[in-house]
Rosetta silent file (secondary structure, phi, psi, omega in degrees, C-alpha in Angstrom):
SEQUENCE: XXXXXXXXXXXXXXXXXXXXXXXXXXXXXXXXXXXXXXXXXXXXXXXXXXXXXXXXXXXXXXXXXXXXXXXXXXXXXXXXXXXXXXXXXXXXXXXXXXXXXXXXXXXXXXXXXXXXXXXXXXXXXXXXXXXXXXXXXXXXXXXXXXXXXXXXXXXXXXXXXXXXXXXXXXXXXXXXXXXXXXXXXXXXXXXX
SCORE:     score description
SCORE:     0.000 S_00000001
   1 L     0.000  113.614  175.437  -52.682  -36.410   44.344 S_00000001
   2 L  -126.520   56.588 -164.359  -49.866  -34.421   42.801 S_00000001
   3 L   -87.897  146.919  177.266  -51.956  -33.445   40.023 S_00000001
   4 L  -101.880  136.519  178.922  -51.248  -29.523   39.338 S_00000001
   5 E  -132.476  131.946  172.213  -54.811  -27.863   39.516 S_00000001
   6 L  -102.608 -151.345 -158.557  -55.165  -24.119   38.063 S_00000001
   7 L   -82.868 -162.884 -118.645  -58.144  -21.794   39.187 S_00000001
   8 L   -38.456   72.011 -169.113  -61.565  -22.925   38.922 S_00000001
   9 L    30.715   40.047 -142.126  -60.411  -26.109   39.722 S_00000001
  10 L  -116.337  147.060  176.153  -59.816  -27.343   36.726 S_00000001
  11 E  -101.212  158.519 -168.247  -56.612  -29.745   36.026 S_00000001
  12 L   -84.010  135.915  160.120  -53.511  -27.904   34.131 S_00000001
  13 L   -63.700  118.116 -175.650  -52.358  -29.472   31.039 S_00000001
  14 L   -30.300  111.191  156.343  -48.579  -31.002   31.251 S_00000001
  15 L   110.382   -9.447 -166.344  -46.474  -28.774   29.603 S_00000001
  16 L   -87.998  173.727 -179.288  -48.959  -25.944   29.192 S_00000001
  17 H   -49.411  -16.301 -132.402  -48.944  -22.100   30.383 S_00000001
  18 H   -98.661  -19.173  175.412  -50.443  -23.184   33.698 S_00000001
  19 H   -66.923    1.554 -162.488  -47.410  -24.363   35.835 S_00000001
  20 L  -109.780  144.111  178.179  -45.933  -20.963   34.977 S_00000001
  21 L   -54.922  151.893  127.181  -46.986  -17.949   37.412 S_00000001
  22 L    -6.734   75.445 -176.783  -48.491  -14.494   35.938 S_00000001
  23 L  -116.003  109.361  172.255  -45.599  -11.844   35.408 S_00000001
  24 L   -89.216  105.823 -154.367  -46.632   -8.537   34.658 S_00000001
  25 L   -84.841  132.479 -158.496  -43.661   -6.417   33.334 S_00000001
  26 L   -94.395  -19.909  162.736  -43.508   -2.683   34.779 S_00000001
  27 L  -166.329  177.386 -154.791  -41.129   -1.367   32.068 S_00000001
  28 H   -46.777  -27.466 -163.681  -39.716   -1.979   28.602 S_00000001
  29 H   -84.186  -31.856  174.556  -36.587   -3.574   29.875 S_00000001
  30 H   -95.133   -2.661  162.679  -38.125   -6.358   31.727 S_00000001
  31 H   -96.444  -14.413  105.754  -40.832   -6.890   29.063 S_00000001
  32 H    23.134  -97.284 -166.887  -37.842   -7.641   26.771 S_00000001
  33 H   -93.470   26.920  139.455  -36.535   -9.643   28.593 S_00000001
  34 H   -77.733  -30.243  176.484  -39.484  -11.904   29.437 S_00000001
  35 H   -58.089  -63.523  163.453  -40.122  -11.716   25.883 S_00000001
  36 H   -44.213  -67.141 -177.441  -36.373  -13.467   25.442 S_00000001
  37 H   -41.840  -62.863 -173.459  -37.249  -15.656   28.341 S_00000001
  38 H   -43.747  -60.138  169.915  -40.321  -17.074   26.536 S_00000001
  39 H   -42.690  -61.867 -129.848  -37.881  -17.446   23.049 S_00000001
  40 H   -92.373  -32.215  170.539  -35.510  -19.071   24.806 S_00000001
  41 H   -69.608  -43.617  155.176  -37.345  -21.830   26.459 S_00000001
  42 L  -111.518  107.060  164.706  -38.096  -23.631   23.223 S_00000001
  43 L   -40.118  -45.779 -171.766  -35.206  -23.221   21.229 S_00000001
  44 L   -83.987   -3.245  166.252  -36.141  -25.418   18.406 S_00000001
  45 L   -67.240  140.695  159.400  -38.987  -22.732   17.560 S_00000001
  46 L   -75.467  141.801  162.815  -38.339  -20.201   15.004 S_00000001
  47 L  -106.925  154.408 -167.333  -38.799  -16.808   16.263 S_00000001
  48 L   -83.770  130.224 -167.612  -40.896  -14.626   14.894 S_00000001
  49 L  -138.504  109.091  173.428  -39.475  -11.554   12.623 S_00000001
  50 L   -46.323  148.839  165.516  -41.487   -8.995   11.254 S_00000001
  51 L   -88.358  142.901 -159.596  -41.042   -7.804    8.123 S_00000001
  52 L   -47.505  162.125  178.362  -39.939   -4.434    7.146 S_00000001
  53 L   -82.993  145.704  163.056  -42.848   -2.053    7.082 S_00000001
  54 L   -60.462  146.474  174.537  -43.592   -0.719    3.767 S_00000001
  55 L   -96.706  162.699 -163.362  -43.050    2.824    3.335 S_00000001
  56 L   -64.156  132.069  162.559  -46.242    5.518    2.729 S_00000001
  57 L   -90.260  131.016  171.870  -47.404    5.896   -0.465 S_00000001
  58 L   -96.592  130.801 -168.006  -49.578    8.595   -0.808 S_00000001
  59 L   -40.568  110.880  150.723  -53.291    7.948   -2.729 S_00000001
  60 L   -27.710  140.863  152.699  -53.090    9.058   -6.677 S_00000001
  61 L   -44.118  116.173  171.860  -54.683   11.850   -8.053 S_00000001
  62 L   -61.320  163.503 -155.704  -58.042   10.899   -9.562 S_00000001
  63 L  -107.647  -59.833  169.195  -57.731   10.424  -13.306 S_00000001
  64 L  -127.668  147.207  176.121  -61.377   11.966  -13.415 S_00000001
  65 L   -83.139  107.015 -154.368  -63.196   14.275  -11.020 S_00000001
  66 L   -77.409  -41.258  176.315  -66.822   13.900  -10.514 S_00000001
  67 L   -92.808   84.541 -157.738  -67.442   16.307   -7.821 S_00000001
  68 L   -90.624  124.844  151.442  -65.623   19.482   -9.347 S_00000001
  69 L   -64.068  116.137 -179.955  -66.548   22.478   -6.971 S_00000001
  70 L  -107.185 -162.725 -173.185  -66.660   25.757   -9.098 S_00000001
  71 L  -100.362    7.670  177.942  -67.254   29.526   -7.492 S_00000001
  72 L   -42.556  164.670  145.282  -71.171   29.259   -8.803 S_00000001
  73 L   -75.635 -177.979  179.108  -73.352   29.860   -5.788 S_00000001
  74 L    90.284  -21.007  178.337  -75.496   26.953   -4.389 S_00000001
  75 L   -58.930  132.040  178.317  -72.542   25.065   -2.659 S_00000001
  76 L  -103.743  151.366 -165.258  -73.476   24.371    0.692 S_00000001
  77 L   -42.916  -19.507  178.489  -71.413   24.495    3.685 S_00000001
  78 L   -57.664  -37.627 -172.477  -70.923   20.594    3.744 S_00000001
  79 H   -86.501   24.012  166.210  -68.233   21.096    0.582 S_00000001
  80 H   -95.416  -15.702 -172.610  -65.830   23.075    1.928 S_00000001
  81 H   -74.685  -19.460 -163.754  -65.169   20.374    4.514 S_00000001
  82 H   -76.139  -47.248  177.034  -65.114   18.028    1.279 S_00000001
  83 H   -71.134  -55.272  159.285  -62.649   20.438   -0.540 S_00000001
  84 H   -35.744  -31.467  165.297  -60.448   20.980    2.561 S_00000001
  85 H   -47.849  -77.256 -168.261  -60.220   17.113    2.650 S_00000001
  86 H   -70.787  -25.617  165.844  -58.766   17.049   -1.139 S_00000001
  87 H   -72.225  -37.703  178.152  -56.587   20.194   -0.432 S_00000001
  88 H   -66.148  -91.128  174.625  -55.197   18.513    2.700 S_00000001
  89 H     1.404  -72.546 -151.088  -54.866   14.954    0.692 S_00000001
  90 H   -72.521  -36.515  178.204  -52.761   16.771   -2.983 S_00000001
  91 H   -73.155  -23.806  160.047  -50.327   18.876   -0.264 S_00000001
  92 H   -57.783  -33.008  176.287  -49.660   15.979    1.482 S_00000001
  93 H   -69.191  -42.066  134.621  -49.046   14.374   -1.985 S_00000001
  94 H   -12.905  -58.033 -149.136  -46.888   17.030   -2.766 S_00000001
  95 H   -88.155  -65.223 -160.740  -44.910   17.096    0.281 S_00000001
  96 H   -58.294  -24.579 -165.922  -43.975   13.372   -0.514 S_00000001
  97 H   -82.845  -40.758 -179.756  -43.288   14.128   -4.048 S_00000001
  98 H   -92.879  -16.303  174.959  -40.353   16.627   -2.923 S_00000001
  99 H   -71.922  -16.997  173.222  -39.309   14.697   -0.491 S_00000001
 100 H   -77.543  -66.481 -162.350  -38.194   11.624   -2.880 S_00000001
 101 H   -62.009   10.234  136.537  -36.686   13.865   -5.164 S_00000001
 102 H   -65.402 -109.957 -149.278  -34.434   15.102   -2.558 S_00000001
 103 H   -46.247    2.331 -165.659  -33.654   12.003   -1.168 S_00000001
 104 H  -103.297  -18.502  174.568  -33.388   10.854   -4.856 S_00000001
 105 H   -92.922   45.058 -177.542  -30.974   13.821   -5.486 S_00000001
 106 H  -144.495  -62.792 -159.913  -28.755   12.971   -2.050 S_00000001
 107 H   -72.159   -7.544  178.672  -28.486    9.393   -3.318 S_00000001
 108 H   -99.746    7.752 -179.726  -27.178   10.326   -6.704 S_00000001
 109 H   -89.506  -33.488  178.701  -24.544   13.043   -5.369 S_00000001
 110 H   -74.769  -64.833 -151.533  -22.919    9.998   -2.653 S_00000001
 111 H   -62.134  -39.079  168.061  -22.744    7.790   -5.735 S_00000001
 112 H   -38.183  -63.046 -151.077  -21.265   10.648   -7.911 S_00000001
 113 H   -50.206  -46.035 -153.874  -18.886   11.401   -4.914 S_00000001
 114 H   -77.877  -14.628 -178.355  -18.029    7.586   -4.250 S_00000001
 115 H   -73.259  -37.813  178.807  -17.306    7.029   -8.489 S_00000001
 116 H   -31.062  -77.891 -173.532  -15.135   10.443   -8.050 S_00000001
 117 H   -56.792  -36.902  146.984  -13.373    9.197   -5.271 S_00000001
 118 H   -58.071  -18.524  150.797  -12.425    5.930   -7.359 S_00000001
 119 H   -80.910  -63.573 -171.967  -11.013    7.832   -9.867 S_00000001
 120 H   -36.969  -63.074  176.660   -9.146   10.250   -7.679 S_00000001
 121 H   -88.162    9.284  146.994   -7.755    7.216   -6.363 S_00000001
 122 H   -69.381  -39.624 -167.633   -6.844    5.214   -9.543 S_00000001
 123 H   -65.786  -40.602 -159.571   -5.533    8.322  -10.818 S_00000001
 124 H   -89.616  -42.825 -176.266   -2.740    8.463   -7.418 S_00000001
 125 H   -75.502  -17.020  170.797   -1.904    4.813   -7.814 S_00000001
 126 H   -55.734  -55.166  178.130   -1.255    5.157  -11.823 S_00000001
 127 H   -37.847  -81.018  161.028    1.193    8.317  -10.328 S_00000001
 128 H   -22.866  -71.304 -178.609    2.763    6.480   -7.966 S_00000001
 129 H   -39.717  -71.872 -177.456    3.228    2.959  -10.342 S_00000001
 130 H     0.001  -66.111  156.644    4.335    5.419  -12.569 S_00000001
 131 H   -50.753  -58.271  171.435    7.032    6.726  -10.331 S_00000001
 132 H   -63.154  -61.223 -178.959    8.299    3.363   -8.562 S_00000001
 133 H   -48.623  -19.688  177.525    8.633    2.177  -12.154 S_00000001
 134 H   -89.377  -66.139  174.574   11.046    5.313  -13.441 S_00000001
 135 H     6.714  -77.929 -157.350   12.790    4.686  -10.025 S_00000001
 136 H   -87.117   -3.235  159.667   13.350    1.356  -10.386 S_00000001
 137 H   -99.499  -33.615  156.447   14.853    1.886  -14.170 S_00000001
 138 H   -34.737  -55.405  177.263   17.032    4.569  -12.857 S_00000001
 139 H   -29.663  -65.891 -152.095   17.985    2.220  -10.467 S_00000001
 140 H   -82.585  -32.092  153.486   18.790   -0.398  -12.995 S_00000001
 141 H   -84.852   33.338  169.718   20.731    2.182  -15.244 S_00000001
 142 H  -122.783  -42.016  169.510   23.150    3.369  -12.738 S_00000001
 143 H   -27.362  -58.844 -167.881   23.348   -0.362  -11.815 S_00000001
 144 H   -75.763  -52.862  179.817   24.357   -1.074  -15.479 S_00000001
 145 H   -81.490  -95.969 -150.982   27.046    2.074  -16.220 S_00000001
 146 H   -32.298  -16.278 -178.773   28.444    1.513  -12.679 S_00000001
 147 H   -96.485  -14.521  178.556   29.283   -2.082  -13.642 S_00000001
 148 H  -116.305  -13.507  155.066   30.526   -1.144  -17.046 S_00000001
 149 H   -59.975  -26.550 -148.716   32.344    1.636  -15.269 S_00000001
 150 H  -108.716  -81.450 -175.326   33.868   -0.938  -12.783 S_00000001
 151 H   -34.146  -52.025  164.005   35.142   -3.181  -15.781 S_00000001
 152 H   -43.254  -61.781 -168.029   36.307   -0.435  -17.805 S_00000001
 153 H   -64.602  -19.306 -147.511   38.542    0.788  -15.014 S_00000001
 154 H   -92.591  -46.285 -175.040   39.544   -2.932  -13.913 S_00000001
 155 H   -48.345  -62.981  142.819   40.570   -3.345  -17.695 S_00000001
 156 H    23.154  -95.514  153.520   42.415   -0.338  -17.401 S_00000001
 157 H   -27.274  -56.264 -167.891   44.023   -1.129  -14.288 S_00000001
 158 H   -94.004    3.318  168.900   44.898   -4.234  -15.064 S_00000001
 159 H   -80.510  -55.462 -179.496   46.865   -3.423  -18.220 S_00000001
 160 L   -90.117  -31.653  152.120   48.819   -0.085  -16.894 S_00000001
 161 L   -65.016  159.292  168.784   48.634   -0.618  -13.105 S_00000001
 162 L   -79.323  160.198  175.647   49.863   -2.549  -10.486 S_00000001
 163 H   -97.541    4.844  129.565   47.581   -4.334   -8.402 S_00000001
 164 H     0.636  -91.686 -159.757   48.864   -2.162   -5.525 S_00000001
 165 H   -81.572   -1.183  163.838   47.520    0.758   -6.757 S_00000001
 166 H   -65.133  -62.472  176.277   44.102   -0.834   -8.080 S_00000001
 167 H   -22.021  -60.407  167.454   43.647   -2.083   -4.690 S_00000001
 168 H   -45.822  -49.716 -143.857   44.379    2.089   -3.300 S_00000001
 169 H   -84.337  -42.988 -179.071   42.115    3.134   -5.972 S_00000001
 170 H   -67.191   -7.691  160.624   39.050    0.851   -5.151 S_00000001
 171 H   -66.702  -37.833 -175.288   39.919    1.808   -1.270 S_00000001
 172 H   -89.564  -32.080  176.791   39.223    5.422   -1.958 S_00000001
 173 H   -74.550  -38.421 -171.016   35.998    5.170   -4.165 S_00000001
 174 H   -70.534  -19.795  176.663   34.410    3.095   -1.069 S_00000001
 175 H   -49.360  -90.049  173.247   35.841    5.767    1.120 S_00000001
 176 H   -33.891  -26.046  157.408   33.813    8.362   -1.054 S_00000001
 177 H   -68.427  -60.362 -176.838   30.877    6.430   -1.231 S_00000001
 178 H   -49.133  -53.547  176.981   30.727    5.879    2.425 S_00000001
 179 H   -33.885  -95.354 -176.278   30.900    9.898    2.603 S_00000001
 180 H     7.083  -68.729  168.358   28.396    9.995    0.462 S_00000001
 181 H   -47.322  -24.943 -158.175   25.856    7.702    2.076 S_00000001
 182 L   -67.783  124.883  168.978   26.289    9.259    5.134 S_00000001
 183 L   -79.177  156.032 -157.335   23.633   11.755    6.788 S_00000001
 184 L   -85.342   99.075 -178.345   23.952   15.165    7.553 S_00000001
 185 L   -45.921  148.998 -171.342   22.521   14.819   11.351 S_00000001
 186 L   -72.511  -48.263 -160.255   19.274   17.418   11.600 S_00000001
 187 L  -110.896  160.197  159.672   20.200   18.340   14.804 S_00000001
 188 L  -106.483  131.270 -177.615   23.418   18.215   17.459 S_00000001
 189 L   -98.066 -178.796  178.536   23.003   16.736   20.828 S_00000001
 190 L    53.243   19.609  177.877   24.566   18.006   24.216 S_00000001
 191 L  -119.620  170.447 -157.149   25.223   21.531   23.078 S_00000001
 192 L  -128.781    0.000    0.000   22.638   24.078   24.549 S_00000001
């Protein structure tokens, strides 16, 4: 007989709880992960995922009061526990009431900040375009008079000059340009 039998002799169902021993988990990290274990053995199960908790609402204010406690005499000692009750109850109701409108005044100062901060930074990339575009027409007018400079002289040149001395002259403007380009080092090595 290699029948699996659990306690009061009884036979275990195939597939059931009963082939697996009793493990009682001594702290959160190993009830975890038995919890895992247990998921993990049938796979093709969904596991189960609570859904967010709602958050507290606090009870309305009745719309009418039946039991209104004045300062007459005759109240007996039972209503003050009844009015303490309803005093506790409207400051809690209270309490919840400033507490949105805080958290309702926090969330509309981050969205103020983050529309801010999109304009702040639309405003720096309009500068910027702004800039590479005058650049890049400077650019394109120094392009355009050097090149009408550079004909002009060639015409020039090539009526009353030699090409000798065009040749000298266009030797000496790249001369002066390369000064030009050149940087003024910040610093000098090997002197102390």
């Amino acid at each position: 007989m290699a029948e699996s039998v659990e306690k009061n002799n009884k036979p275990a169902k195939p597939g059931g709880k009963g082939g697996q021993p009793l493990v009682i988990a001594k702290t959160l990290a190993e009830a975890q992960r038995l919890k895992l274990e247990r998921l993990m053995r049938n796979p093709d199960k969904l596991a189960p995922i609570p859904d967010r908790q709602k958050e507290w609402t606090p009870r309305a204010p009745p719309e009418f009061v039946r039991d209104v406690m004045g300062s007459s005499a005759g109240a007996g000692s039972g209503e003050f526990h009844v009015y303490r009750h309803l005093r506790r109850r409207e400051y809690q109701r209270q309490d919840f009431l400033d507490k949105m409108s805080a958290k309702q005044r926090k969330e509309q100062a981050y969205l103020d900040k983050v529309e801010q901060n999109k304009m702040d930074a639309e405003e720096r990339t309009a500068k910027r375009r702004k800039k590479r575009e005058k650049m890049k027409q400077k650019k394109l007018l120094a392009k355009k008079a050097k090149q009408d400079s550079k004909a002009d002289k060639d015409a020039e040149s090539s009526s009353s000059l030699s090409e000798e001395e065009v040749e000298e002259k266009r030797e000496q403007e790249e001369e002066k340009e390369a000064d030009d380009d050149a940087e003024v080092p910040s610093f000098i090595m090997g002197k102390k």
